[in-house]
C-alpha positions as CSV (number, residue, x, y, z in Angstrom):
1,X,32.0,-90.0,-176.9
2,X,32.2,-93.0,-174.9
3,X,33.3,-90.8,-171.5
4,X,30.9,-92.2,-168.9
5,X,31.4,-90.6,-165.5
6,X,28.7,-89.0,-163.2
7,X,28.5,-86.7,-159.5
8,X,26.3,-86.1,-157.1
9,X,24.9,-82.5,-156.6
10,X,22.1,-81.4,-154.1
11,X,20.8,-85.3,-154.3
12,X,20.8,-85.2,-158.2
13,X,22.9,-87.3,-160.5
14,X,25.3,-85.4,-163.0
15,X,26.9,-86.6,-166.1
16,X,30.3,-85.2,-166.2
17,X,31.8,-83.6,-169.4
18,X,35.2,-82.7,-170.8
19,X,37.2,-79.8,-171.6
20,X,38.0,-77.8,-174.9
21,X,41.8,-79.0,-173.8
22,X,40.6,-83.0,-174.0
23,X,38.9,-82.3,-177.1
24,X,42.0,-80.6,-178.9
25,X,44.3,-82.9,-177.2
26,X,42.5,-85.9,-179.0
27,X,41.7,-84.0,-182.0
28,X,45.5,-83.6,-182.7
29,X,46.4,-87.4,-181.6
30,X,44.0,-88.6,-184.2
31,X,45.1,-86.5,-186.8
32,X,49.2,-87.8,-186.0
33,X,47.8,-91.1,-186.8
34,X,46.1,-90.5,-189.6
35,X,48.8,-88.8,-191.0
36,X,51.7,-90.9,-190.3
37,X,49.9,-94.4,-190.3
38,X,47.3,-93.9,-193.2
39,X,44.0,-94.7,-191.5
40,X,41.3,-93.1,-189.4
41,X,40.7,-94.2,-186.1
42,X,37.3,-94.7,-185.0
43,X,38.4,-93.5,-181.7
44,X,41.3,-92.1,-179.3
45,X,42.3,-92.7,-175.9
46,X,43.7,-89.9,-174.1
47,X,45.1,-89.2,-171.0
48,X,43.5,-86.1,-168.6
49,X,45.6,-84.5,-165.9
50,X,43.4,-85.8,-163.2
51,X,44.2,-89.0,-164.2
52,X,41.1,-90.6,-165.7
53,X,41.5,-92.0,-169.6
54,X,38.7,-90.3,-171.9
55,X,37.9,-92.6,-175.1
56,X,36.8,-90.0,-178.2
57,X,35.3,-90.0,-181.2
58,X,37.2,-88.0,-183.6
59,X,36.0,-86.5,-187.5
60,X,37.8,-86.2,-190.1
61,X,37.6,-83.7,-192.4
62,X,39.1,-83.2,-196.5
63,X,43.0,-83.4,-196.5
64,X,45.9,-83.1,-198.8
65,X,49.1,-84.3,-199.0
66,X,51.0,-84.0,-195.9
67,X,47.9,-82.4,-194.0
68,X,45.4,-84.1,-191.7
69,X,42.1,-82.1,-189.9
70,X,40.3,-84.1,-187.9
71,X,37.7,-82.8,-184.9
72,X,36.5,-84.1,-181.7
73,X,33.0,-82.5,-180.4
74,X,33.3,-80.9,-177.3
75,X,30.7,-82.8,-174.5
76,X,30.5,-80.7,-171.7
77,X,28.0,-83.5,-169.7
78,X,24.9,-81.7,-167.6
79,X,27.2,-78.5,-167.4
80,X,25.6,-75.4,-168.8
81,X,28.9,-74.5,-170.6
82,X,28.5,-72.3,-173.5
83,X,30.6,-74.4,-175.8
84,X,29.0,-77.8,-175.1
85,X,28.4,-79.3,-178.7
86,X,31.2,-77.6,-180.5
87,X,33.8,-78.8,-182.5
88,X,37.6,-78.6,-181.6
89,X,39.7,-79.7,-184.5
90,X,43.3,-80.0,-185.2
91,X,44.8,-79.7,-188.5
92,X,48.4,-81.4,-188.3
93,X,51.1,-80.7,-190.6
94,X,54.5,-82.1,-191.7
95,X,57.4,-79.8,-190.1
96,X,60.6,-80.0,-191.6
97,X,62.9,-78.9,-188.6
98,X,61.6,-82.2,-186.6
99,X,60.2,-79.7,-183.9
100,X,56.8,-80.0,-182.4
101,X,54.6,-76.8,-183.0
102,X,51.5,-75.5,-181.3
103,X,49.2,-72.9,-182.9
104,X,45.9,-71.4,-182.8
105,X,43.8,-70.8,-185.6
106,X,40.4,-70.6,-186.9
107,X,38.0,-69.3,-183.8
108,X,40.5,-69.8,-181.3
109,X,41.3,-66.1,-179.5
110,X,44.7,-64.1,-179.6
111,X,45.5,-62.6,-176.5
112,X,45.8,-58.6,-176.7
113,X,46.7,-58.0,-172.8
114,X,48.5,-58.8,-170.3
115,X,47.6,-60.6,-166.7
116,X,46.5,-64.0,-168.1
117,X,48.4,-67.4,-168.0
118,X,49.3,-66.9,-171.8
119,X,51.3,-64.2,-173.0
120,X,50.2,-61.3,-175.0
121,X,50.6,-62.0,-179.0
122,X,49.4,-65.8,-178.6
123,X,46.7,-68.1,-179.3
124,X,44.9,-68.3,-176.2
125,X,45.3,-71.9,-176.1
126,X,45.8,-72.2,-171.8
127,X,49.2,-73.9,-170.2
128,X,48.2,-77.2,-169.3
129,X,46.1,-77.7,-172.8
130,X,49.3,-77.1,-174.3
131,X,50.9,-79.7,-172.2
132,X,48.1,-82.6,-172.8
133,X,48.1,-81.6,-176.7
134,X,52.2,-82.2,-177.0
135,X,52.3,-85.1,-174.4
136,X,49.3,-87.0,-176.9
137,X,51.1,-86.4,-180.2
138,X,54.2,-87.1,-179.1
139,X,53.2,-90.3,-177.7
140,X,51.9,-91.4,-181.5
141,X,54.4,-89.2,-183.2
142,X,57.4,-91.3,-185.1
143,X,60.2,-90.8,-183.5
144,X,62.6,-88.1,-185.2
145,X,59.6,-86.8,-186.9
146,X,58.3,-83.3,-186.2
147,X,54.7,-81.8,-186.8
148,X,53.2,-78.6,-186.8
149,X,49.8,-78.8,-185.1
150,X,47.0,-75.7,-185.7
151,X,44.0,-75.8,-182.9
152,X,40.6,-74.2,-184.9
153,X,37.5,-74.0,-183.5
154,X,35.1,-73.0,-186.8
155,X,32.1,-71.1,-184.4
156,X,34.5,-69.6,-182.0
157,X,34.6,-66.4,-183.3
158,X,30.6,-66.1,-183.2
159,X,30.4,-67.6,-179.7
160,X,32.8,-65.8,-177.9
161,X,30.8,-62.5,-178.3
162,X,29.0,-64.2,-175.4
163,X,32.0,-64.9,-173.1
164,X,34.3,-62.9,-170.9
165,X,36.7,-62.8,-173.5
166,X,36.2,-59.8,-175.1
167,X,36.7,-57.9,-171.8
168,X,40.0,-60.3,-171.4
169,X,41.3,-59.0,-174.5
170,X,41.2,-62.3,-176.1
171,X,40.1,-61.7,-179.7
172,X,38.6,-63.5,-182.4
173,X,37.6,-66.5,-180.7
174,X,37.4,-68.8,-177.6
175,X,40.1,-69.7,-175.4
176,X,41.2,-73.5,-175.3
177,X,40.7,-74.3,-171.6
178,X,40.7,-76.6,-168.5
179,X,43.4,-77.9,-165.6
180,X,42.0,-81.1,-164.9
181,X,40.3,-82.2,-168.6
182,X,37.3,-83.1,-167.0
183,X,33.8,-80.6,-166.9
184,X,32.2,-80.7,-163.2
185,X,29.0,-80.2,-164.2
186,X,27.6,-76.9,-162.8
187,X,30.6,-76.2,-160.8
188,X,31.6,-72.5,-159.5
189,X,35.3,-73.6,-159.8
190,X,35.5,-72.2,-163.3
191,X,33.3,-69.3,-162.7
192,X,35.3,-68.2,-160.0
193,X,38.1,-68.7,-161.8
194,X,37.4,-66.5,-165.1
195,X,36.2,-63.9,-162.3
196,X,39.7,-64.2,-161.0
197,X,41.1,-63.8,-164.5
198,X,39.1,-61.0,-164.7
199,X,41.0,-59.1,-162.0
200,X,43.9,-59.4,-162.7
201,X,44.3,-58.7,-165.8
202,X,42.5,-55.6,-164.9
203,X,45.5,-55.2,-162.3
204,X,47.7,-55.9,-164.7
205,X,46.7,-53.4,-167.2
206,X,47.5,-50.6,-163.8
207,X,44.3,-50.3,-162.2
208,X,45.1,-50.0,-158.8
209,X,42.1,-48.4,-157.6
210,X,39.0,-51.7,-157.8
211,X,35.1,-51.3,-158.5
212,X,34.0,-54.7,-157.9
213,X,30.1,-54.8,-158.8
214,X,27.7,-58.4,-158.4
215,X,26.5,-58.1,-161.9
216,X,24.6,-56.0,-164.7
217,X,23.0,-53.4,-163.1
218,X,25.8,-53.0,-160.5
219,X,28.2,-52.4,-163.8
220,X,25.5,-49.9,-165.1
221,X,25.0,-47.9,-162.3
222,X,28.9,-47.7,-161.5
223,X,29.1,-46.4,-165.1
224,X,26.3,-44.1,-164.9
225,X,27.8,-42.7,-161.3
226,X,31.3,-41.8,-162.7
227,X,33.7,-44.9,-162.4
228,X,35.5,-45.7,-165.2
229,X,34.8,-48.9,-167.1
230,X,38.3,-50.1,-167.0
231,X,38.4,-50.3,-163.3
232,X,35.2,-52.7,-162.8
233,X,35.3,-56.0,-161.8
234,X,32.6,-58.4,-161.3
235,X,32.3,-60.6,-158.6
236,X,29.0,-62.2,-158.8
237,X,27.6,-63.8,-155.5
238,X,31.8,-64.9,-154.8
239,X,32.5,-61.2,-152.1
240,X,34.8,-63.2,-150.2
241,X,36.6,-65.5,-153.1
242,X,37.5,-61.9,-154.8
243,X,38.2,-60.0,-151.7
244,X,41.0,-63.2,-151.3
245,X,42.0,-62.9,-154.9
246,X,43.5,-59.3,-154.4
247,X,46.3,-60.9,-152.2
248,X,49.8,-60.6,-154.1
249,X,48.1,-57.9,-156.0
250,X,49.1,-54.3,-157.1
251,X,45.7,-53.2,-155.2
252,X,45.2,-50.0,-153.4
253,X,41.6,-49.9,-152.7
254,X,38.3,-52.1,-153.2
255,X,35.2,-50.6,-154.0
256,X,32.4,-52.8,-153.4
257,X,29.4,-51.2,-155.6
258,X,26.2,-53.0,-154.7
259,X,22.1,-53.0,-154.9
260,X,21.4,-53.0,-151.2
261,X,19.7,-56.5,-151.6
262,X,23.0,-58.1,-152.2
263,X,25.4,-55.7,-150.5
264,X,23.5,-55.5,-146.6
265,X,24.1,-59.5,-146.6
266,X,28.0,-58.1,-146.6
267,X,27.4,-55.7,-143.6
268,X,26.5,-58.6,-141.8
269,X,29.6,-60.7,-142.7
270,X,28.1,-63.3,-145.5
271,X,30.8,-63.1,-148.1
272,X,28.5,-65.7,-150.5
273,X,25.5,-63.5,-150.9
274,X,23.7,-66.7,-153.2
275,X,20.3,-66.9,-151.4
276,X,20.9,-71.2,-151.1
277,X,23.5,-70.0,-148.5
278,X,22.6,-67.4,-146.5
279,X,19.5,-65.0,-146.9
280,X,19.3,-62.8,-143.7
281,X,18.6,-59.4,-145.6
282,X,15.8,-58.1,-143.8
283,X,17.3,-58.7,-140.4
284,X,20.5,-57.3,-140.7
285,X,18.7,-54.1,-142.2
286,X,16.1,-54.0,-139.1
287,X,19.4,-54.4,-136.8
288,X,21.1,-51.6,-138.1
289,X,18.2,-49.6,-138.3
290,X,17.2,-50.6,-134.6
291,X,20.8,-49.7,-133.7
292,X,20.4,-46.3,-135.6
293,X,17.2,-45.8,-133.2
294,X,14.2,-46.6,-135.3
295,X,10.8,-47.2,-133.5
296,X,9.6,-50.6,-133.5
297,X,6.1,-50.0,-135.8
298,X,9.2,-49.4,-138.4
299,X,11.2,-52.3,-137.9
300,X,8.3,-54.1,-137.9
301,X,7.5,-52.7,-141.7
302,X,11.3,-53.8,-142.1
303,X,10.6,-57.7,-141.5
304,X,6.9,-57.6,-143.4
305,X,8.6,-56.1,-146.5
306,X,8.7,-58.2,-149.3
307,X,12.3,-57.3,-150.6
308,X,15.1,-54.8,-149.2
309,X,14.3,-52.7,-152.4
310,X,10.7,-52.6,-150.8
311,X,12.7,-52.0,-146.2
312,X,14.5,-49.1,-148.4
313,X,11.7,-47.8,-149.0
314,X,10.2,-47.7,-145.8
315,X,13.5,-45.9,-144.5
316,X,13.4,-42.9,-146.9
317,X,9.8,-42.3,-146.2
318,X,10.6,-42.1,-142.5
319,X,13.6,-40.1,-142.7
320,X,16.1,-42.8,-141.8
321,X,18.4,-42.5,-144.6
322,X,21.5,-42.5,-142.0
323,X,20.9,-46.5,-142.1
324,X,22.3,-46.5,-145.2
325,X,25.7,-44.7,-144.3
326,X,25.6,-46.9,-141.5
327,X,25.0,-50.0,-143.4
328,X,28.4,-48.8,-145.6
329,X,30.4,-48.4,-143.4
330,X,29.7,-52.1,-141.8
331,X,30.3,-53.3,-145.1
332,X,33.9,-51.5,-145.2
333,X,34.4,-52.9,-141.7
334,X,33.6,-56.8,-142.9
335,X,35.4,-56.1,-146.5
336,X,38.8,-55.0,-144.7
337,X,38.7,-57.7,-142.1
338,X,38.6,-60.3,-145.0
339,X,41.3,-58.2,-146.7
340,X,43.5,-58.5,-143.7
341,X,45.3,-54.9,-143.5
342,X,46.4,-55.5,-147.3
343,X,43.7,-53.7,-149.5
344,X,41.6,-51.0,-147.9
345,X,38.3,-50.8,-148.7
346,X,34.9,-48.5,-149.8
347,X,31.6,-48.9,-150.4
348,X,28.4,-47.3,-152.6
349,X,24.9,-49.1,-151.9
350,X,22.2,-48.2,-154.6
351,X,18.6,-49.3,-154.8
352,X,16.7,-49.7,-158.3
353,X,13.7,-47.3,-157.2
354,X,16.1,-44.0,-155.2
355,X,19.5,-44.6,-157.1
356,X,22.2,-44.2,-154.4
357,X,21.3,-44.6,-151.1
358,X,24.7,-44.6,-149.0
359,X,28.7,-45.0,-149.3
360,X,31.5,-45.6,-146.9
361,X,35.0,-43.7,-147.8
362,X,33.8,-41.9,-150.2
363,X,31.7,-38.5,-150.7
364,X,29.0,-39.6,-152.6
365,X,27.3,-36.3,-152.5
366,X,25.1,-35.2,-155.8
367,X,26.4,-38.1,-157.3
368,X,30.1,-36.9,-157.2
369,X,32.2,-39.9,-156.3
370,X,36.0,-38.1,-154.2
371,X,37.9,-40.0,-152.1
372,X,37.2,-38.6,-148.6
């Protein structure tokens, strides 16, 4: 791969990369050539929709008559992207009827419900992918010629155990991916994104009623306290990103289902809870609980404490679980002024150490989760 292109990130230089849509796109350009002009390109040029020209190295793999496989390994630059190093190849075939002819095969996913950008019953092989793998073949395809092109990814199947796909309903492999071609390296963009995806396929499939948790234990203990599995989204550190995301939605309610350390930043409007943006845990705890009328020798244990697992501690052994209720109900307040009127909203806070410690629209007594 001859793609040379770098960023800038928190004063650190970043290779960029490109996406499983580039690779397949120049997987199935090499593999027109070879099959309609005899020889194996060292390389391919291709086109990405952000407008920069990638230069690939494409394999070749054993053919037969009429049939042409050839690979391009995916570089995914100094992104952390689970399919960096993985090869995206193209078998190409002769078609009779002079029609161009998209297919996933091999380790590429088959979508099995609906609310994604490809329809239930095909490959998952994304929109514009689809549009950069015709627009490169047809630009080396003989005119009134037509081809039938099959996308495989040989470990896709394996590796997408380890994605969101499963959840998606995407099944037996990896979806092919990307809107501009290139990999950002360690950007949130796509992150947010399959979080987005997330959602709305879960809308889609009639959940009206959302449990949107930060991560694993959130999902655990939203299991564990009664909410179905169907209904839970994750939203990682992105409160405020999601919260948008329900907009044009089939939503009814939110629940956001959180250990207090990442729900109280919430309560006091921070809608990224990542600690490089804000990190103001222990003071909005010691503000609601100087609001709720806690001495100050206990506010002051709030501010020394090491962790808000460790301040909600200090509450329950001083009888001031009513922060808690408190604190859920500013979290409610925050969640439906980012909603905007639209979505309402509820809240459960749970600590590792007491299990849960306080909800907002809800009656979270003896564990029993009822709509108030």
């Amino acid at each position: 791969m001859t793609f040379e292109s770098y960023t800038v990130k928190n004063g650190e230089k970043l290779r960029k990369g490109f996406t499983t849509g580039s690779a397949a796109a120049g997987a199935a350009k090499a593999a027109v050539l070879s099959l309609f002009q005899g020889e194996d390109p060292d390389s391919i040029t291709i086109s990405t929709p952000k407008g920069a020209e990638l230069k690939l190295e494409p394999r070749f793999h054993d053919s037969t008559k009429g049939t042409v496989i050839a690979g391009v390994v995916k570089d995914a630059g100094d992104d952390p992207d689970i399919t960096d190093g993985l090869e995206i190849r193209a078998k190409v075939e002769t078609a009779e009827s002079g029609e161009f002819i998209l297919e996933g095969g091999r380790g590429v996913g088959l979508v099995t419900k609906p609310g994604l950008p490809v329809e239930k019953g095909k490959a998952a092989i994304n929109p514009v992918p689809r549009e950069m793998i015709k627009r490169e073949v047809e630009e080396v395809l003989p005119a009134d010629r037509g081809v039938r092109v099959t996308i495989e990814i040989p470990e896709g199947e394996s590796v997408a155990e380890d994605t969101f796909n499963p959840k998606l309903g995407i099944e037996g492999g990896l979806s092919v991916l990307g809107t501009t071609g290139i990999v950002e390296p360690m950007s949130e963009d796509s992150y947010k994104r399959s979080l987005a995806a997330e959602l709305s396929q879960t809308v889609a499939l009639g959940e009206t009623e959302i449990v949107m948790v930060f991560g694993n234990s959130g999902e655990k203990t939203a299991k564990k306290s009664g909410f179905s599995s169907e209904s839970i989204v994750r939203m990682s550190n992105f409160v405020g990103y999601m919260l948008d995301q329900t907009s044009g939605l089939e939503v009814e309610t939110v629940t956001l289902f959180g250990h207090i350390g990442k729900i109280v930043k919430v309560a006091g409007g921070i809608f990224n809870t990542h600690s490089k943006v804000a990190d103001a845990r222990l003071e909005i705890l010691a503000g609601i609980a100087a609001y709720c009328g806690a001495v100050r020798p206990l506010i002051g244990e709030i501010f020394d404490a090491n962790t808000a697992e460790q301040a909600a501690g200090r509450l329950l052994e001083n009888e001031f679980a009513e922060v808690f209720e408190e604190l859920a109900d500013r979290v409610v307040e925050r969640a439906e002024e980012r909603l905007g009127g639209e979505v309402k909203a509820k809240s459960v806070i749970f600590s590792h150490n007491s299990g849960i410690l306080g909800c907002s629209g809800l009656n979270c007594e003896e564990g029993v989760f009822e709509s108030e």
